[in-house]
N, C-alpha and C positions, 0 to 999 in steps of 0.2 A: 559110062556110069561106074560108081562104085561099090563094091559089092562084099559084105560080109560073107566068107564063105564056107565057115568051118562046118555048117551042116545042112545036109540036102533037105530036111522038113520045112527049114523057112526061106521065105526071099524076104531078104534086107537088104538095101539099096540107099545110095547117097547121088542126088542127082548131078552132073557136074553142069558148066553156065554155056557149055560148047554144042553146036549145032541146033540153036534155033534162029528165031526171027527177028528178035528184039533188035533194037538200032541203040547207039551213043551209050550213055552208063550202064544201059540192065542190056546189052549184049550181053548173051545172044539166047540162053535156056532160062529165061527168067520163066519160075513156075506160079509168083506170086502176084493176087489179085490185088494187094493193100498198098502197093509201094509207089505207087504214081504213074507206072509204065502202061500204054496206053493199053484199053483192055481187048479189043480184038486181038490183038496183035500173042498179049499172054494166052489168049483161050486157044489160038493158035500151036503157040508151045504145049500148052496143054493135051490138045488133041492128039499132037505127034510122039510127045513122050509118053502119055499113056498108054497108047497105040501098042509100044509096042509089047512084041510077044513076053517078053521077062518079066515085065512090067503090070501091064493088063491090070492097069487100075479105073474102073467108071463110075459112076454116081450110085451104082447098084452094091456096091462091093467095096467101099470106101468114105473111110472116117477124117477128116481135117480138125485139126487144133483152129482154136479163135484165141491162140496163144496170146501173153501179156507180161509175158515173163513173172508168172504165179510162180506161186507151190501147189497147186491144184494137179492132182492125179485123179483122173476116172477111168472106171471099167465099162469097156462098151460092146454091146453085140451090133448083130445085125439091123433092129430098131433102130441104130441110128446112122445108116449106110447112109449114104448122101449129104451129108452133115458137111457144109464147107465144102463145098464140091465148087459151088457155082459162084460161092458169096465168102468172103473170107470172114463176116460177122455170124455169117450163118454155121460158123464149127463152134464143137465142144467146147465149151469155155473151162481151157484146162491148159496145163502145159508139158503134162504126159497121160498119154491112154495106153490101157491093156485089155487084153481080151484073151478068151480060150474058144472064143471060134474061128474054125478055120476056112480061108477064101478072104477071110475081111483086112484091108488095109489101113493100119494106122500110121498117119501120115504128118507132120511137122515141117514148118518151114526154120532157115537158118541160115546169117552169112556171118560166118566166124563162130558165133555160138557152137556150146555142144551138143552133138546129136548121139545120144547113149541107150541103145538096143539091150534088148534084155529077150532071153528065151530061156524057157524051165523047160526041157524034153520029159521029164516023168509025167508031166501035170498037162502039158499043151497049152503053156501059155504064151505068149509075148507083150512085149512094149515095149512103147517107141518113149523118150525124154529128150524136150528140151529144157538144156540147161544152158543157161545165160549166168551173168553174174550174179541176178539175183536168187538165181532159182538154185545154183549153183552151193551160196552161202545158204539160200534154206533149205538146203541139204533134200532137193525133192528127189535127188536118187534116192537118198533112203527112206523117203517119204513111200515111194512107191514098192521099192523091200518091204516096206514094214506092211503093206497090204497084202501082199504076195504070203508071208508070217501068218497073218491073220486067215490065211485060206489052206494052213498047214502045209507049208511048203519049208522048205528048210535051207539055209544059209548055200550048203554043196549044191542043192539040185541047183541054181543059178548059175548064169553065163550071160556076161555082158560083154559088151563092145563100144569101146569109143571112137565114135566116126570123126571126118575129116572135120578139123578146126582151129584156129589158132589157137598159136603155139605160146608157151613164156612169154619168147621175147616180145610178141606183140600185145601182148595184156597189158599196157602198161595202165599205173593208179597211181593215183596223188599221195605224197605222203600220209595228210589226214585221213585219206579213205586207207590206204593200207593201217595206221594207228586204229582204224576205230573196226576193221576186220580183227586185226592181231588182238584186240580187246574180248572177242568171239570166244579164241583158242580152239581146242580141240584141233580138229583137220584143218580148220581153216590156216589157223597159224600157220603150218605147216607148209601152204600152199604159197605162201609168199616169200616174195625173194627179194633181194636189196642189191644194187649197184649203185653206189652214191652218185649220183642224184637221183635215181630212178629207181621204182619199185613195180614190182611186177605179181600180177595174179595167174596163176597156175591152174587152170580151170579143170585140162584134163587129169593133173595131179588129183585134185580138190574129190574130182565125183572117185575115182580109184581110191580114193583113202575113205570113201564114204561108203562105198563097196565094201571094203576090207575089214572097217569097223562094227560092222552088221554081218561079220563072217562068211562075206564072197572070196571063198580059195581066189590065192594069186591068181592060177591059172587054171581060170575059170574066167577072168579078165584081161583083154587085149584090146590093142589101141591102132587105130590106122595110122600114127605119127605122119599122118597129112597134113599140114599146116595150110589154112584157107587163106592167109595174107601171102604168103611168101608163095603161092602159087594163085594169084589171082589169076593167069589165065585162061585157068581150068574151075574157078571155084567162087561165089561171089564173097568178097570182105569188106563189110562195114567199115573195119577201123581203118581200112585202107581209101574207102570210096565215098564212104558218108550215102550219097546217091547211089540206089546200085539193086542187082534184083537179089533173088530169096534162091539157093538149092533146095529141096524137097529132100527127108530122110522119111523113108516109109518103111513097115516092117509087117510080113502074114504068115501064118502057119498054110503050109499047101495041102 
């Protein structure tokens, strides 16, 4: 697995697709219930990766997205531990949670999408974001800043992390969709790139410049420059599989 590790108070974790059960496209850690792969078989994966000791996630102690590629940020305690556990319709209809209690895991599914971790240490807070391209362009990283703001928290206390995800080269977008991005400006602009014929969106650029502009210190921002396509064998990629399973990015204050 993969692991954020700059501070002992949280586990944050990116699941990789290696040592489980699954058989043919969602070989072999597939952790998701929604993707077609047969469900024994994931609740199986499920069992074993949560099992274990680092990890130690169970329906008592654990929040799932019913992610949609929103803009939806919610704050969640313990009330809603088991949410998405057993049923991927049965999570938080959101596409980042935060919380300031600690034991509880907030959990996302993702294959290429961004998986961008957030931890305030003065305040004890975390969250977990996915950020896809749409969520990406509605700017829910700083959807979710701007909540964190709201609970007088201030730009410095922040520290985020961009977990494993495709990279540039494999964003690629249509001229029209890049035109009608660039029409956007701000960060977005910024975020794209041009090789005649090809245009490309810059995802983990996009949420870092969205960081930055809500005044998250550079470094206070780090990125796993893991690329989920160009390492499919350790990671699942959509734009490489179409058919394929889900990594898991979860994040708890211990």
């Amino acid at each position: 697995m993969y692991r954020w590790n700059d501070f002992e108070k949280i586990t944050a974790v990116t699941s990789k697709r290696t040592g489980g059960f699954s058989k043919g496209d969602y070989a072999s850690m597939n952790l998701a219930l929604h993707v077609g792969d047969d469900k024994d078989t994931v609740i199986r994966n499920r069992a074993y990766f949560f099992g274990k000791p680092e990890v130690n996630m169970t329906r008592e102690n654990s929040v799932f997205v019913a992610q949609n590629h929103s803009t939806i940020v919610k704050k969640v305690t313990f009330k809603d531990a088991g949410r998405g556990f057993d049923d991927f319709n049965d999570g938080i209809k959101a596409d980042a949670l935060y919380t300031n209690e600690p034991g509880l895991n907030l959990a996302i599914y993702h294959a290429d999408c961004v998986p961008v971790f957030i931890y305030v240490p003065n305040h004890n807070i975390v969250g977990i974001i996915h950020a896809g391209e749409q969520g990406s362009v509605g700017n829910i990283t700083g959807i979710l800043v701007r909540k964190l703001f709201q609970e007088g928290i201030k730009p410095e206390e922040i520290y985020a992390h961009i977990g494993p995800s495709a990279s540039l080269g494999h964003r690629i977008i249509t001229k029209k969709r890049a035109f009608e991005l660039a029409a956007l400006g701000d960060d977005v602009i910024k975020a794209i790139k041009a090789t005649t014929p090809q245009y490309f969106l810059d995802l983990p650029l996009l949420n870092t410049l969205q960081l930055r502009s809500l005044g998250v210190p550079l470094e206070n921002i780090s990125l796993s420059e893991i690329c989920t396509y160009q390492n499919n064998d350790q990671y699942y990629s959509y734009a490489r599989s179409k058919v394929t399973g889900r990594n898991i990015s979860f994040i708890r204050l211990n």
